[in-house]
ZAKEDO-833744 format. One record per residue (C-alpha): residue number from 1; x, y, z; residue in one letter. Coordinates in steps of 0.25 Angstrom, whole numbers. Layout:
# ZAKEDO-833744
{k = NUM&x = X&y = Y&z = Z&r = A};
...
END
This chain:
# ZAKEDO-833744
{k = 1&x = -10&y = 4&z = 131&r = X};
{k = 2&x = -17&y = 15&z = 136&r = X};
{k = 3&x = -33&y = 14&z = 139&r = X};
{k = 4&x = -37&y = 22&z = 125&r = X};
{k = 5&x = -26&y = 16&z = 118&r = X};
{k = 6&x = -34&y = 2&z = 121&r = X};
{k = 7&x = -47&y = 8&z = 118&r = X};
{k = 8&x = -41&y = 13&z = 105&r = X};
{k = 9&x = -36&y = -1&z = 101&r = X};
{k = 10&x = -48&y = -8&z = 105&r = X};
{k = 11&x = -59&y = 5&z = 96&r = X};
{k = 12&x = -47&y = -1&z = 85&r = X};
{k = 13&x = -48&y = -14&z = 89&r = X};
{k = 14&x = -63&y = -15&z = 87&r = X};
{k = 15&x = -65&y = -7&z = 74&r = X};
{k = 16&x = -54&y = -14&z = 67&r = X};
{k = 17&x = -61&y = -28&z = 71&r = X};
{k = 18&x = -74&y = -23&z = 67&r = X};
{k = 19&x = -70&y = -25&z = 52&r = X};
{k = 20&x = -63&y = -39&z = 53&r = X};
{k = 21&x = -66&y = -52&z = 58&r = X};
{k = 22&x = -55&y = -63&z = 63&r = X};
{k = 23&x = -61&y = -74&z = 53&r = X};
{k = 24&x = -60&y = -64&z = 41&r = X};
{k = 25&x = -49&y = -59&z = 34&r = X};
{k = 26&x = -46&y = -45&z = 41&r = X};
{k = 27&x = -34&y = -37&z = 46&r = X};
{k = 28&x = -22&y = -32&z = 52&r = X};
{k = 29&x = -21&y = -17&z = 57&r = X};
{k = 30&x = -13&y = -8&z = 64&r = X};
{k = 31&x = -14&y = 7&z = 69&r = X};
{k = 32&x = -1&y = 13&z = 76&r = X};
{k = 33&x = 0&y = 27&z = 84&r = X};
{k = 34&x = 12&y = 34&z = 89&r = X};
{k = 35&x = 20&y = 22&z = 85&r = X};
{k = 36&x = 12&y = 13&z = 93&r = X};
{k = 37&x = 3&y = 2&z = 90&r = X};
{k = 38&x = -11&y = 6&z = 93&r = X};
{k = 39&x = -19&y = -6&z = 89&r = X};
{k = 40&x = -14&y = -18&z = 79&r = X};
{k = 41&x = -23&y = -29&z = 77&r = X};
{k = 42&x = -27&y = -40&z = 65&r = X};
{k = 43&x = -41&y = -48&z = 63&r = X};
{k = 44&x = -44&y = -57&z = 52&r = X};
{k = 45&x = -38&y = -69&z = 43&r = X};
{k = 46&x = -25&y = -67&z = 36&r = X};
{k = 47&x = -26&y = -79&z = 26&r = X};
{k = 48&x = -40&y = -86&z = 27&r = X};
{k = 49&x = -34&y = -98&z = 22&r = X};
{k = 50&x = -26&y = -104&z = 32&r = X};
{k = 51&x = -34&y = -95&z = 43&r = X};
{k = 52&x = -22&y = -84&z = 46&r = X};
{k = 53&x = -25&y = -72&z = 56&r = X};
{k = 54&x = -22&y = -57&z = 54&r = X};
{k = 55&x = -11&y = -53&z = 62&r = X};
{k = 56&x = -3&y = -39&z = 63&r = X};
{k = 57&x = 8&y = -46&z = 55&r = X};
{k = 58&x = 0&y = -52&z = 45&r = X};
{k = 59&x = 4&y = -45&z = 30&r = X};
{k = 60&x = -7&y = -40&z = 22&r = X};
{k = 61&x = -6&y = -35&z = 8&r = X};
{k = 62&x = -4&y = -20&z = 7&r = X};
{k = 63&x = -11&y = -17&z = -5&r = X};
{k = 64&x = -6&y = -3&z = -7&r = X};
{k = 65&x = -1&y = 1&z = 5&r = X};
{k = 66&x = 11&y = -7&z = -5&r = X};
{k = 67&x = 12&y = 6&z = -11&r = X};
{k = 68&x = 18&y = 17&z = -2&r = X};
{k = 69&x = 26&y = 5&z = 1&r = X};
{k = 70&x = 31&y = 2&z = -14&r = X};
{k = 71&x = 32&y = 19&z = -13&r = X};
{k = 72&x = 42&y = 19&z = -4&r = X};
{k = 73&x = 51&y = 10&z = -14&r = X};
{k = 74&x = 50&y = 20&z = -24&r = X};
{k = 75&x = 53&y = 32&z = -14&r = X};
{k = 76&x = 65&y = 25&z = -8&r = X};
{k = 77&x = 70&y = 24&z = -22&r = X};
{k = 78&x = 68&y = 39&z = -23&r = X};
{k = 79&x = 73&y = 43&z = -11&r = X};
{k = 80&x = 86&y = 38&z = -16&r = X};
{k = 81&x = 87&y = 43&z = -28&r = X};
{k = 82&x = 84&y = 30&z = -37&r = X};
{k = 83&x = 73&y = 36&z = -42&r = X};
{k = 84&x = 65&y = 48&z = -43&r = X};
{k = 85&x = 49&y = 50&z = -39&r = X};
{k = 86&x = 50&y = 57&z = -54&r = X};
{k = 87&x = 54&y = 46&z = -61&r = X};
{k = 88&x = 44&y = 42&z = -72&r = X};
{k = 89&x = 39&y = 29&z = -74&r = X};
{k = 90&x = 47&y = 30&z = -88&r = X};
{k = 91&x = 60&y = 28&z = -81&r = X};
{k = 92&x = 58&y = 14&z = -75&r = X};
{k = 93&x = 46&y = 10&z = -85&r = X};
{k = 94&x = 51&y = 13&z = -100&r = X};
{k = 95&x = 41&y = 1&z = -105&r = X};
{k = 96&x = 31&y = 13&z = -102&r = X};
{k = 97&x = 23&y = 12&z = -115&r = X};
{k = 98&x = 17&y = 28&z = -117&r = X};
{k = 99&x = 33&y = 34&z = -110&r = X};
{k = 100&x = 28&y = 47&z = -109&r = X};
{k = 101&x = 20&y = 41&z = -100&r = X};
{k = 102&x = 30&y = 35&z = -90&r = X};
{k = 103&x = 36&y = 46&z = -92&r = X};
{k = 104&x = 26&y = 55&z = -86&r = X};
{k = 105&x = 22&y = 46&z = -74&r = X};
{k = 106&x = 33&y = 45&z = -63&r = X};
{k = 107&x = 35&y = 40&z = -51&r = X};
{k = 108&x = 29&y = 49&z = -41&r = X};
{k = 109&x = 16&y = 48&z = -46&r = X};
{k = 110&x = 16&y = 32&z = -47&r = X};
{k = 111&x = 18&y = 36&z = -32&r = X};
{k = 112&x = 7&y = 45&z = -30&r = X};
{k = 113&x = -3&y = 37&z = -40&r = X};
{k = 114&x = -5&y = 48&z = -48&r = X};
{k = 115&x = 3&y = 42&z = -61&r = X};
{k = 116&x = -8&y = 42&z = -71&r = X};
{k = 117&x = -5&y = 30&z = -76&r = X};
{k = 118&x = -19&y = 20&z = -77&r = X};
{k = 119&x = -19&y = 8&z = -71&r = X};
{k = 120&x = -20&y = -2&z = -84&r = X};
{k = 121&x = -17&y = -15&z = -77&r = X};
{k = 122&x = -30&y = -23&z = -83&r = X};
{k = 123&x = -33&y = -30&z = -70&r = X};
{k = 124&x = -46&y = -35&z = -73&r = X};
{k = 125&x = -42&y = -40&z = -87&r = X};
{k = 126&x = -30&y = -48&z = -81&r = X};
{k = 127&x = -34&y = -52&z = -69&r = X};
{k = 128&x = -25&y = -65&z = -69&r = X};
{k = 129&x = -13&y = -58&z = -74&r = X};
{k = 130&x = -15&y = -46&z = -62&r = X};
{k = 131&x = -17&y = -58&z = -51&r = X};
{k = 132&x = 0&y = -59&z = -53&r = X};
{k = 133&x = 5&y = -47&z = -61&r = X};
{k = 134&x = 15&y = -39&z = -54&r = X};
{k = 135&x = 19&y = -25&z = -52&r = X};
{k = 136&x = 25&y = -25&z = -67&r = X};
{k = 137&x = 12&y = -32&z = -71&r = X};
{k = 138&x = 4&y = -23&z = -66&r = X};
{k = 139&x = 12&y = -9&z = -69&r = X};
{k = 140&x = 13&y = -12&z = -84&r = X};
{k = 141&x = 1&y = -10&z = -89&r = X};
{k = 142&x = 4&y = 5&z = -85&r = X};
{k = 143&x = 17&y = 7&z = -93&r = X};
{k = 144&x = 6&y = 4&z = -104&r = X};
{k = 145&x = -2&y = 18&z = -99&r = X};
{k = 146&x = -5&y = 26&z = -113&r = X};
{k = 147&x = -15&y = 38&z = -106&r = X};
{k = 148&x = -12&y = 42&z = -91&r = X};
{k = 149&x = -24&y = 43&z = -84&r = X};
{k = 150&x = -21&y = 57&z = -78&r = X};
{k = 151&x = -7&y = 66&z = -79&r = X};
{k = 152&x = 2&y = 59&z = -68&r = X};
{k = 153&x = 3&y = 65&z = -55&r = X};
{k = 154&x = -10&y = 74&z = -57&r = X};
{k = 155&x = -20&y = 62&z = -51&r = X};
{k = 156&x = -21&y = 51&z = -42&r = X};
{k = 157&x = -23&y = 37&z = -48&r = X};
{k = 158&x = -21&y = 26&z = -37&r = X};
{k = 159&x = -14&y = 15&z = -46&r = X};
{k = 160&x = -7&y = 2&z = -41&r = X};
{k = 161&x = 2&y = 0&z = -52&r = X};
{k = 162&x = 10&y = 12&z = -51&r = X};
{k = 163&x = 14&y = 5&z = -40&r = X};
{k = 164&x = 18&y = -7&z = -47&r = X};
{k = 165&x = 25&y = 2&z = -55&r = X};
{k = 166&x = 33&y = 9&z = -43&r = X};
{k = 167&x = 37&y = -4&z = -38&r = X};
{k = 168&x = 43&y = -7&z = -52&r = X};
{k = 169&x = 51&y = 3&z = -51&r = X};
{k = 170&x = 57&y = 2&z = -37&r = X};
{k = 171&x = 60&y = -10&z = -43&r = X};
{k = 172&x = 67&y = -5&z = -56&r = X};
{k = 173&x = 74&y = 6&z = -47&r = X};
{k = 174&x = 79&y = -3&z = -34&r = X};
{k = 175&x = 82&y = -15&z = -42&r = X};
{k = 176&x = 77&y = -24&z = -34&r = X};
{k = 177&x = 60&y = -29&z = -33&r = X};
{k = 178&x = 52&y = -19&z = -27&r = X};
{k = 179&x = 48&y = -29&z = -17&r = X};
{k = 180&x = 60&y = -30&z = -12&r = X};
{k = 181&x = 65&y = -15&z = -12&r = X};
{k = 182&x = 53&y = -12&z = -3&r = X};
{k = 183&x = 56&y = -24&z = 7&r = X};
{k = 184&x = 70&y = -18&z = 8&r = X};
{k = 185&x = 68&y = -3&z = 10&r = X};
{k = 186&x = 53&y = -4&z = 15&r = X};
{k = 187&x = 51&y = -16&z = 23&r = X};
{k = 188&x = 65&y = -18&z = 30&r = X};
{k = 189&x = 66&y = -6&z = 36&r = X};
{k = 190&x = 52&y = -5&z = 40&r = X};
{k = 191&x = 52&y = -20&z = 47&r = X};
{k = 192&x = 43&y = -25&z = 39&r = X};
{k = 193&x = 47&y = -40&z = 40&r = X};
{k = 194&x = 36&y = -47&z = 36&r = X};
{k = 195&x = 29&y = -37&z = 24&r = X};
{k = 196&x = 30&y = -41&z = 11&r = X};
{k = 197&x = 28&y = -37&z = -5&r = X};
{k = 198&x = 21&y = -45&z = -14&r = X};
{k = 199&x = 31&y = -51&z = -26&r = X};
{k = 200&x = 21&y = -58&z = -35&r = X};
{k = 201&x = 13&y = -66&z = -25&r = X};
{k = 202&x = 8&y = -60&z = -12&r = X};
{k = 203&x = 14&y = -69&z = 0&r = X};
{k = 204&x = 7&y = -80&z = 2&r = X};
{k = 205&x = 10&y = -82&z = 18&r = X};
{k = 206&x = 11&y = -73&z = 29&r = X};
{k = 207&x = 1&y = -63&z = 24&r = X};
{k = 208&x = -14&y = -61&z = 23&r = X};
{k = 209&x = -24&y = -64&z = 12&r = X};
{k = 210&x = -34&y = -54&z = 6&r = X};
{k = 211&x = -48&y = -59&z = 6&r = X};
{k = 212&x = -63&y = -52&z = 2&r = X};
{k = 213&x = -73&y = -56&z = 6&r = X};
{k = 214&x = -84&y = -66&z = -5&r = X};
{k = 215&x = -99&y = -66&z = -6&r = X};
{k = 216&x = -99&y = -80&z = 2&r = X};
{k = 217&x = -94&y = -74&z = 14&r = X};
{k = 218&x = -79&y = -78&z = 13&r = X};
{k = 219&x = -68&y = -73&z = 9&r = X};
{k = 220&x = -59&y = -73&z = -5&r = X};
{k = 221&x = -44&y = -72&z = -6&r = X};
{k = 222&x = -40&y = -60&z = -13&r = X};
{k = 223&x = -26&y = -56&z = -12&r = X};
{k = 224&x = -14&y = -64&z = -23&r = X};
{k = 225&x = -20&y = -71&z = -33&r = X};
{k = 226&x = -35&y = -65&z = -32&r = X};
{k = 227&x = -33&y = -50&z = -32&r = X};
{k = 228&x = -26&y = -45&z = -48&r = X};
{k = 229&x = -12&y = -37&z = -46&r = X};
{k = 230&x = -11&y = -40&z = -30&r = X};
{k = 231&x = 4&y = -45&z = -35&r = X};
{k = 232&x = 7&y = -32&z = -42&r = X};
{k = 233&x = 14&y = -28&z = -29&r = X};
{k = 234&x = 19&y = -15&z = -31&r = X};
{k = 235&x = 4&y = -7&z = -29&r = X};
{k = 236&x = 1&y = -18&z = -16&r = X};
{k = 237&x = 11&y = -28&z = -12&r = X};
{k = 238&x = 15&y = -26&z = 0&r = X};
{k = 239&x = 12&y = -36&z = 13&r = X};
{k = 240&x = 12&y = -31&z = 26&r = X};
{k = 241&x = 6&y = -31&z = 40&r = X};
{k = 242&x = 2&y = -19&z = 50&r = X};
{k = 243&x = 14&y = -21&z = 57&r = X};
{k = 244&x = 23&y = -20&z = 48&r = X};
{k = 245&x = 14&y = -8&z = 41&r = X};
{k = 246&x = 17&y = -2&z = 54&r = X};
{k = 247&x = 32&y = -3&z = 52&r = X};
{k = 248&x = 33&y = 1&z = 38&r = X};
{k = 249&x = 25&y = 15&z = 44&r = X};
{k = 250&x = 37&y = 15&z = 54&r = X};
{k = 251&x = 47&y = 14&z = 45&r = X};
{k = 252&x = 41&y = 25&z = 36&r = X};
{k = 253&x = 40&y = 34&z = 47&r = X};
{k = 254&x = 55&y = 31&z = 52&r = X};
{k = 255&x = 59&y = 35&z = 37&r = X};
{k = 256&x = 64&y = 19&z = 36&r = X};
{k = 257&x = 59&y = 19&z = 22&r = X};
{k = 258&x = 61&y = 32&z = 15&r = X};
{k = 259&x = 70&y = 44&z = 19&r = X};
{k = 260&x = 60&y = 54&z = 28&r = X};
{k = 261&x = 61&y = 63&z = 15&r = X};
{k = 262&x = 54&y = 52&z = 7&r = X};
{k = 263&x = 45&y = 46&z = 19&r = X};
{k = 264&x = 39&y = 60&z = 20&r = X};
{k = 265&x = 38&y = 63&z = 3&r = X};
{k = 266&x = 30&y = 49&z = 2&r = X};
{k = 267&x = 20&y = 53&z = 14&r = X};
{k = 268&x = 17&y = 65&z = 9&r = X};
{k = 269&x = 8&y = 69&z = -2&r = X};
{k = 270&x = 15&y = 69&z = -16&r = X};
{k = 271&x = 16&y = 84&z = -24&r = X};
{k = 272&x = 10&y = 80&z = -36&r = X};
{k = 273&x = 12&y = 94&z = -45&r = X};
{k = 274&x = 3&y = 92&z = -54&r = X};
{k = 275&x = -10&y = 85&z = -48&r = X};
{k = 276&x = -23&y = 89&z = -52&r = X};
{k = 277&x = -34&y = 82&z = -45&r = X};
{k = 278&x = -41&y = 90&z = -35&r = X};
{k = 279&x = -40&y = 78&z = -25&r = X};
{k = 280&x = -26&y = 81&z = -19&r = X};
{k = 281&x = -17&y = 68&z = -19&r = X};
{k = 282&x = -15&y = 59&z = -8&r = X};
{k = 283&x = -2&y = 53&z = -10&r = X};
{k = 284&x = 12&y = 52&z = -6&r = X};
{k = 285&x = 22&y = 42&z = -11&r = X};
{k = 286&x = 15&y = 33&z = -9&r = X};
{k = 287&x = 6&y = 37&z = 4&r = X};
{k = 288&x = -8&y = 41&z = 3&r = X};
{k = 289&x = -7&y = 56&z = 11&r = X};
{k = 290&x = -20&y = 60&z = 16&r = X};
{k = 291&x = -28&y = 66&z = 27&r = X};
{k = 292&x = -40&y = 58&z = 34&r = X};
{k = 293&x = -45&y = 59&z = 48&r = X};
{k = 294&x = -39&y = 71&z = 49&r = X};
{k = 295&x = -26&y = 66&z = 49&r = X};
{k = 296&x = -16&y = 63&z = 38&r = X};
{k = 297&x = -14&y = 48&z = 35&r = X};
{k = 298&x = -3&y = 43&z = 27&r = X};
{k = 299&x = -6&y = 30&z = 19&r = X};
{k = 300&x = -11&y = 21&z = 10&r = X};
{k = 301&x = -22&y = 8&z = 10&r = X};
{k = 302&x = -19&y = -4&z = 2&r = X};
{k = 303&x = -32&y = -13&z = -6&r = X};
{k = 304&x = -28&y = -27&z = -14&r = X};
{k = 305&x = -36&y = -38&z = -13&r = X};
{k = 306&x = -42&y = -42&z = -1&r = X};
{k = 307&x = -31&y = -32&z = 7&r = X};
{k = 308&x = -34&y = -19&z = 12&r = X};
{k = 309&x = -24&y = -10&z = 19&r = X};
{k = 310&x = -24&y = 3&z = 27&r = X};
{k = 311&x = -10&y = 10&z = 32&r = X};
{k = 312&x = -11&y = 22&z = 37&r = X};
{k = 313&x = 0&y = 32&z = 44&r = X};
{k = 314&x = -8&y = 46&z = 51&r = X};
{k = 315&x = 6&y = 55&z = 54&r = X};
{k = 316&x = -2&y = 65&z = 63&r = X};
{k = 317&x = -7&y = 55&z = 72&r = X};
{k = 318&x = 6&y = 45&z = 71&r = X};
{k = 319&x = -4&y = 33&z = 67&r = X};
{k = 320&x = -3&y = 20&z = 59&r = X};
{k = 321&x = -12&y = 12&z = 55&r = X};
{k = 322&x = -13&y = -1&z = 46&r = X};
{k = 323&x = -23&y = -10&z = 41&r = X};
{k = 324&x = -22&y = -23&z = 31&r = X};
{k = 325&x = -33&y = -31&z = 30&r = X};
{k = 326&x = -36&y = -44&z = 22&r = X};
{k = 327&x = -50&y = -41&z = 18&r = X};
{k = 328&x = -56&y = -28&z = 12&r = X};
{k = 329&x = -60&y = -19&z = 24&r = X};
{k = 330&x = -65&y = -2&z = 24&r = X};
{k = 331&x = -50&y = -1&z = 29&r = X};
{k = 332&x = -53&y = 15&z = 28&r = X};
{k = 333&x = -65&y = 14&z = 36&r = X};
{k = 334&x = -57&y = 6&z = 46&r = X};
{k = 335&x = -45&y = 14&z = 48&r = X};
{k = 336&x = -54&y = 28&z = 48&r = X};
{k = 337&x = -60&y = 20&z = 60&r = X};
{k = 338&x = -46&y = 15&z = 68&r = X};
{k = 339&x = -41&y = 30&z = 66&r = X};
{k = 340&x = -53&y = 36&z = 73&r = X};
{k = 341&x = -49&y = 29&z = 85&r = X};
{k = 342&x = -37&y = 35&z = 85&r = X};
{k = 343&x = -34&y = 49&z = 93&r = X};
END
């Protein structure tokens, strides 16, 4: 390692350390230039319970970074003509109560978050029945949607269970559990050995607790079992590490996944025709495309529980860089931060 390469891991090494303590909950990162590791590191408690350390292989939950993950199911399926991105909802949901509705809303716009359809799911009022509902669960109170909230693809609505929704229908379409398509035509060619999808509940070895910090000091579980529709899996199931982040950005770049046709369309911001908001969009399928530090990332955070995530690829300056903590952290702050030291 050359002498700027180690005073760039050790500027890293300090700010990343600055936010974490080794006898806390904390995190696992990693940041990748040119195809080579600049810096990977991990602070902090995996499971407080029985004392487990943060390691670059621990698993974290994704949150939604799950969801240009569930995306690539869909446009798998597409790319092989097993379904189409115009598809509407009415065609794999006919229980759609109001059908002019599911008629209207089609697949591309689950996709791109701008569906219309309201989030009806009463999480507050059911707490307990939200602590196991499933991706079903928690996308049929939308097949119920009377009045859409705007006209589907003319606004941007982020909305989990749309996702729900998708992963239904890779279901419906592949035949087999979504869980399972996504281990086949994501993680096995990416490498991915040890990442994993929640399938009712999360793991309960091998991977990290979520924890938030209480008023005494200490800190409270909040992952499975605390946190209502962490089992709805479809808008935030997925388990993985830095590492194997880090393959998955490989394989995706390597065209391992989708044809370079399909890569490209999903990375790449969405033609809505007929949006109307003044604020442009920001989406792919399922990718959030924007510019910051005047360069353009490509990528999406995740938030569920006590897990927060950051995964971000800068095409310009061929950079990766990955972030899955256990505890609530300013993970924009901190990868504003990392960047900078970056030339």
């Amino acid at each position: 390692m050359s002498g700027n390469s180690q005073n760039t891991s050790a500027t890293i090494d300090s700010i990343f350390r600055s936010y974490f303590k080794p006898t806390e909950p904390g995190a696992s990162i990693i940041l990748v230039q040119d195809g080579k590791e600049i810096y990977k590191s991990a602070i902090g408690i995996a499971d407080i319970e029985n004392a487990e350390s943060i390691t670059p292989t621990t698993l974290f939950n994704l949150g939604s970074i799950s969801k240009p993950i569930v995306a690539m199911g869909i446009l798998r399926l597409a790319s092989e003509n097993k379904l189409s991105l115009e598809d509407d909802l009415l065609k794999y949901f006919p229980d759609f109560l109001n059908k002019e509705i599911a008629r209207r809303v089609k697949i591309y716009h689950l996709l791109t978050h701008t569906s219309g359809l309201p989030d009806s799911r009463k999480v507050k009022e059911e707490f307990e029945f939200y602590l196991t509902a499933r991706d079903e669960e928690n996308f049929s109170p939308l097949k119920k949607t009377e009045k859409l909230e705007f006209d589907p693809g003319t606004a941007y609505k982020y909305s989990n269970p749309a996702f729900n929704g998708l992963a239904l229908i890779i279901e419906k379409v592949s035949g087999m559990k979504w869980q399972s398509y996504i281990k086949k035509i994501v993680f096995k060619p990416a490498g991915m050995k040890t990442s994993t999808i929640t399938d009712g509940p999360h793991p309960i070895t091998d991977v990290a607790h979520a924890y938030v910090k209480n008023r005494s000091g200490g800190f409270d579980e909040l992952d499975y079992g605390e946190e209502p529709t962490f089992a709805a899996a479809g808008n935030g199931g997925v388990w993985s590490s830095v590492e194997e982040l880090w393959l998955l950005e490989q394989a995706i770049q390597n065209n391992l996944i989708l044809s370079p046709e399909w890569t490209k369309k999903s990375r790449e911001i969405y033609d809505l025709k007929n949006w109307k908001t003044k604020e442009p969009s920001r989406l792919g399928l399922s990718w959030f495309v924007t510019r910051e530090m005047n360069a353009e990332m490509i990528g999406h955070t995740g938030s569920q529980g006590g897990f927060i995530s950051d995964y971000v690829w800068i095409p310009e300056k061929k950079i990766f860089y990955a972030l899955l903590c256990n505890t609530p952290m300013p993970i924009l702050e901190i990868r504003e931060k990392i960047l900078a030291t970056m030339k």
